[in-house]
C-alpha positions, 0 to 999 in steps of 0.5 A: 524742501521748496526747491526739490519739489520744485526739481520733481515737477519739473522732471515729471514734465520732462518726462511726460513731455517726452513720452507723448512726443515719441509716442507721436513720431512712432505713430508717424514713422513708416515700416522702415523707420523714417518719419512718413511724409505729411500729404499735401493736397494736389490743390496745394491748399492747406487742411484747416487746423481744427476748423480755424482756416474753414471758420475764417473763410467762412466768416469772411466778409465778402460772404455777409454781401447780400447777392440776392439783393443787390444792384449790380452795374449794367454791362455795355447795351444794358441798363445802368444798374441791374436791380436784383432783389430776391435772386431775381430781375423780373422782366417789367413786360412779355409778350402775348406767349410770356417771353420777357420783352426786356431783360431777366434775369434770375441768380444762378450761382455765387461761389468764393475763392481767392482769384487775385493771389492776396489770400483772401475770399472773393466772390463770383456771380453768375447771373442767368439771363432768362429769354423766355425760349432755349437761348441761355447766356450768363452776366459774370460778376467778380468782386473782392472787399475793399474795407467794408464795401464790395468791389467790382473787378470785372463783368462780362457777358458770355455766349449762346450754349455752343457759341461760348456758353458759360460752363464754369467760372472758379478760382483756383490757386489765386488764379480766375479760371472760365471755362466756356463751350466751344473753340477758342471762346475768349472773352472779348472775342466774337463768341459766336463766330463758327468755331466747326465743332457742333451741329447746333448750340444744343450740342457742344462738343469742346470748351476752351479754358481761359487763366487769368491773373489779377496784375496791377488793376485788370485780369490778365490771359496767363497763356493760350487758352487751352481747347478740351473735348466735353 
């Protein structure tokens, strides 16, 4: 009696088991009786499975980094550190119209993505320097985890506006993508030499997109940068 009850249950299983499954490939199959491909999106980056992939990023540890209150390291002609607390860097004087005598800054922007090819989140901090008048130029800051510390992997300061202004800094399919305003604005090129495409820093009419990759421990230009209309 044990061993047939046993035959029925696991026929019932069988056959449950295969009903859903045709069930599945006829939902999946096209008019003409192939099985319809899956989409992958462009960015080739895979959809979370019932939130897991968007659970673990953002749960990440380099996104529990407190940006808004950190200390980042000074760049060449800067201070040491840059104490940033609640998103800002106030200046310590200004002159008598209110521009700030020594360096302001306010945190424009944090964004995460994977700009060293290893899977994992890093982030990207964009820090915009405050003049007090209409020139705008940006602290860049990229960092990944190393166990439970942030890790620096590179800074840089952009341009002016037009003279290579920050447009944008992303990660995109384990690559580091800026993007800034002008013709042929390389970092570590004199960003604001005469490119001859605007007629002002107001008014850009082109920016230049720069690919890197992470090899060994630096950023690396993939290739020319490429020059597109705004």
């Amino acid at each position: 009696m044990k061993l047939t009850l046993a035959q029925s249950l696991t026929f019932i299983t069988t056959f449950v088991v295969g009903i859903a499954i045709s069930t599945l490939v006829v939902s999946l199959s096209s008019e003409n009786g192939d099985v319809a491909a899956i989409q992958i999106p462009e960015n080739n980056q895979s959809q979370p499975v019932l939130g897991f992939v968007e659970f673990t990023r953002l749960d990440s540890p380099i996104r529990r980094v407190d940006f808004d209150n950190f200390d980042y390291p000074g760049l060449p002609g800067l201070p040491l550190y840059l104490r940033v607390r609640n998103g800002k860097r106030p200046p310590k004087r200004r002159d008598a119209i209110g521009r700030p005598l020594d360096i302001s800054l306010v945190l424009a922007d944090v964004t995460y993505g994977d700009v060293t090819g290893d899977g994992q989140d890093d982030a990207i901090v964009d820090l915009g320097w405050e003049t007090g008048g209409t020139a705008s130029a940006d602290l860049i800051y990229i960092f990944t985890m190393r166990k439970t510390n942030p890790r620096l992997l590179w800074a840089f300061k952009t341009g002016d506006r037009a003279d290579g202004g920050c447009r944008n800094v992303f990660a995109e399919n384990g690559l580091l993508i800026v993007e800034l305003l002008g013709k042929d604005k390389i970092i570590g090129k004199n960003l604001y030499a005469d490119d001859g495409t605007h007629s002002g820093l107001c008014c850009p009419t082109v920016f230049t997109r720069s690919r890197y990759r992470w090899i060994g421990n630096r950023f690396r230009l993939l290739a020319p940068p490429e020059v597109r209309p705004l």
